[in-house]
GUGUVO-11392 format. One record per atom (N, C-alpha, C): x, y, z. Coordinates in steps of 0.1 Angstrom, whole numbers, plus 5000, padded with zeros to 4 digits. Example, Ala and Ser with C-alpha at 12.3 -4.5 7.8 and 13.67 -1.06 7.14 Angstrom:
# residues 2
513249435078 512349555078 513249675078 512849785071 513749895071 512950005079 
//
This chain:
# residues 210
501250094984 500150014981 499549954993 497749924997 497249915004 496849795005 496549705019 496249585021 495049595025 494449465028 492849505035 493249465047 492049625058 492749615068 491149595078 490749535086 489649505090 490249515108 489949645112 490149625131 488749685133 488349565144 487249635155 487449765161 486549845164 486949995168 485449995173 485650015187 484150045192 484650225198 483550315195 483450445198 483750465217 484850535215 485450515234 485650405238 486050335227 486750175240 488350185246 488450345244 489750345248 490050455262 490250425273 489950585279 491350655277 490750765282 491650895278 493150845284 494050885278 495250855283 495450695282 495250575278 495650475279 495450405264 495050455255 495350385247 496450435238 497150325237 498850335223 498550385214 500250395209 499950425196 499550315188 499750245188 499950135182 498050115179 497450105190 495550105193 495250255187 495850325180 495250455178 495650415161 496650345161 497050355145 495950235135 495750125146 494650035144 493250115139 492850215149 491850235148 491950375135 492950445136 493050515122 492750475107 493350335106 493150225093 492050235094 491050155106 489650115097 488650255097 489250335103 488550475099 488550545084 489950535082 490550585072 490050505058 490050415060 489450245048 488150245050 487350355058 486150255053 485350435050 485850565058 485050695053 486150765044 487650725045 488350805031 488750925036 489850935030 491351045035 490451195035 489651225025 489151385029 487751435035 487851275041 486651285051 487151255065 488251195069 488951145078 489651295085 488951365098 489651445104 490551395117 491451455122 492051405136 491051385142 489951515143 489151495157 487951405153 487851315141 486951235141 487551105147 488751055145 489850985148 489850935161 490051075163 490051095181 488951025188 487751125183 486351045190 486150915185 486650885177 486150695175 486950605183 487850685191 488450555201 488050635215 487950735216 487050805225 488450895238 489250915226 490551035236 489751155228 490651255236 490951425230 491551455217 491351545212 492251555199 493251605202 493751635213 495151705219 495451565222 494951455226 495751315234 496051255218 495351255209 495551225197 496951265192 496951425193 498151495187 499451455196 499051435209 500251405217 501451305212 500351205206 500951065198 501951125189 501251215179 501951225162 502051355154 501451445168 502051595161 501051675153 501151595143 500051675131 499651585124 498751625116 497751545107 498551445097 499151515091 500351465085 500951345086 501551385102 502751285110 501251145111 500751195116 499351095117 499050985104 498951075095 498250975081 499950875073 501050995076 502150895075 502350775080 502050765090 502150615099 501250505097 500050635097 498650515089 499050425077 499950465070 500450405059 501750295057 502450385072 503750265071 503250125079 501950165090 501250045096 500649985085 499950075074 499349925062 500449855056 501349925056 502649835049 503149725056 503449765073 503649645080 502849535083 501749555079 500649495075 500449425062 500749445053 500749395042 501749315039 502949335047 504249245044 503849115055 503349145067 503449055078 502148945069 500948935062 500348915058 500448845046 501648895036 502348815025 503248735032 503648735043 504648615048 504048515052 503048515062 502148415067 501448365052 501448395045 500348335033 501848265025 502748275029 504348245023 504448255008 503848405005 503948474993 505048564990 506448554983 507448634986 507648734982 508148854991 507848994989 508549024976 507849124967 508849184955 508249074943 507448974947 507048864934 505448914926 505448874919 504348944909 503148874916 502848784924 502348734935 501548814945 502448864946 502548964960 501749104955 502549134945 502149284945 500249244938 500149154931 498749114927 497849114937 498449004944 496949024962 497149134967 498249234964 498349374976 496749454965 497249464955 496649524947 494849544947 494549404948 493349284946 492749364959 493349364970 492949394987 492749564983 493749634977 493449744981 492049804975 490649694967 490049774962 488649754970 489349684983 488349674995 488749705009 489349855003 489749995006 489950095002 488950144995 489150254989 489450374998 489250365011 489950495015 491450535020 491550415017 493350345017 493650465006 493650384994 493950404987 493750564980 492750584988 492250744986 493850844998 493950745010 494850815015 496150825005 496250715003 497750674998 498050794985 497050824973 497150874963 497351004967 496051074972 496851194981 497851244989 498151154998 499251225004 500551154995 500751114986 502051054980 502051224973 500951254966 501251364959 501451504967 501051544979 501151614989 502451634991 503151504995 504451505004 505751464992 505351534982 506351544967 506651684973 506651784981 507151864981 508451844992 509251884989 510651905004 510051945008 510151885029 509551905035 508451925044 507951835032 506351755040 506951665050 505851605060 505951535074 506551405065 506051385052 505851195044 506851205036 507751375034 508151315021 509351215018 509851185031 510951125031 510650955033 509450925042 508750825040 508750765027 507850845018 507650825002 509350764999 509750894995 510850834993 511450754990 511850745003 512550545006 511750425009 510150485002 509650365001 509650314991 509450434978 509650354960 511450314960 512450394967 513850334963 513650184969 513150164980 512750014986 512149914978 510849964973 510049914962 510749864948 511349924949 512449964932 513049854936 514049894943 514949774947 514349644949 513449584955 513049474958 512449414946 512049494935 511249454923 512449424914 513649484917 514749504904 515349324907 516049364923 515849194928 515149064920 514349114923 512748994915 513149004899 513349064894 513749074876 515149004879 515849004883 517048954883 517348794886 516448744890 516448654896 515348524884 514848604882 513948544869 514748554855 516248644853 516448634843 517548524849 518148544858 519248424862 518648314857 517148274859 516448104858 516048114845 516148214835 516448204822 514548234819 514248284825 512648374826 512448484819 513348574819 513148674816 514648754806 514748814795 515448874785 516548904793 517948864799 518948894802 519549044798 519249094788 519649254779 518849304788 517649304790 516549454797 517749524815 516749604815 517449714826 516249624840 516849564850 515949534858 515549634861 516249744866 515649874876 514849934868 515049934852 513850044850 512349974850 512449844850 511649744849 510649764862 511649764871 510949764882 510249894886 511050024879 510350124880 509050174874 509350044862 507750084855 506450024858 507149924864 505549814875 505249904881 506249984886 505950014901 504650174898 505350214888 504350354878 503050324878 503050164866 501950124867 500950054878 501250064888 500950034898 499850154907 500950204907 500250344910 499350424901 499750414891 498650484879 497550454881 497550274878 496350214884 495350254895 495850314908 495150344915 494050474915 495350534909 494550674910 493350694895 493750584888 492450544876 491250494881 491950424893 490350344897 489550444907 490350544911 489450594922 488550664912 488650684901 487450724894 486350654886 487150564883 486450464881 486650274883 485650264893 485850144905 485650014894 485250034886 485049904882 486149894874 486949904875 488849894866 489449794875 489549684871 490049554875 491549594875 492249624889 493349674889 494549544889 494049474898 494649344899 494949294887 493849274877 493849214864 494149274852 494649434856 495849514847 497249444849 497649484860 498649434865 499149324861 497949174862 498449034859 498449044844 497749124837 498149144816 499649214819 500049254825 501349374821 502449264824 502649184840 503249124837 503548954823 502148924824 501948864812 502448924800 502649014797 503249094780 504949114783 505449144797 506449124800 506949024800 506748844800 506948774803 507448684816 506548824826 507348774843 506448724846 504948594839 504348494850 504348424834 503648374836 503148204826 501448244825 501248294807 500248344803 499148214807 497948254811 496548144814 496648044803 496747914804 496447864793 498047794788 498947824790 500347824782 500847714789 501647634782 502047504786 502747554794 503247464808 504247484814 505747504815 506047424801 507547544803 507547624793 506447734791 506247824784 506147974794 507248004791 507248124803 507248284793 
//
């Protein structure tokens, strides 16, 4: 899932050979978030910070290795971002403003959808990335169910993990519904789903009404 990611990128403000990875992966996000994964080539990449597309590839190989990292940088980004706002990770909180952010990025989100389904094959550059990102995701969500049924929140019988695994579905489902159609309040799915599940405090409901 995508954060909003807003870096300055002036065309060549990087000369050849001196800019990081780190200033290349910057400048990939707001390329990638603002023209979208199958419009986003390396060698457009390249010329917007103003290297080669061979000094580009030097960094990350292939296209691939490239747009993977574009993604684990939005995630280090998204996490560094729910800390500072002291929103805690894995909380229905959290995944709501990741959600809310990602639809002022649609080409986030355009990357994320494609290459998640790309690198479902053994041996894509991402697939292992993906991977142990939903068992990470899973886990941190299953956590969060568990912890709300401890405080007597949530049905002690249910399966956290599958619980977690079905946010996590509808999460994703969500995205790839909106890329078709934008005006799908994804955020505001999400915040009814966990409302019907009983993991926030419906609008309106007295306070120890959970």
């Amino acid at each position: 899932m995508a954060t909003t990611i807003k870096v300055m990128v002036k065309r060549g403000s990087y000369a050849k050979g001196v800019a990081t990875k780190e200033d290349l992966l910057a400048a990939a996000l707001e390329v990638v978030g603002r023209v979208g994964y199958g419009r986003s080539s390396v060698r457009e990449i390249a010329e917007e910070v103003g290297i080669t597309h061979a000094g580009l590839m030097h960094h990350f190989g292939s296209k691939d290795v490239l747009f993977r990292e574009v993604l684990r940088k939005r995630d280090e980004v998204s996490r560094a971002r729910a800390e500072q706002a002291d929103i805690e990770l894995g909380t229905p909180e959290q995944l709501t403003t990741t959600i809310r952010s990602n639809a002022e990025v649609p080409g986030l989100v355009q990357l994320y959808v494609r290459l998640s389904g790309e690198a479902s094959e053994d041996g894509h550059a991402a697939h292992e990335f993906f991977a142990e990102r939903y068992r990470e995701l899973r886990n941190l969500g299953a956590e969060r169910v568990r912890t709300f049924q401890s405080e007597g929140k949530f049905p002690a019988a249910l399966d956290a993990q599958r619980i977690a695994t079905l946010v996590l579905a509808a999460a994703d489902g969500l995205q790839l519904q909106w890329l078709y159609e934008r005006d799908l309040d994804m955020a505001g799915l999400i915040e009814y789903l966990f409302e019907a599940l009983g993991l926030v405090q419906v609008a309106g409901a007295d306070a120890d009404e959970v």
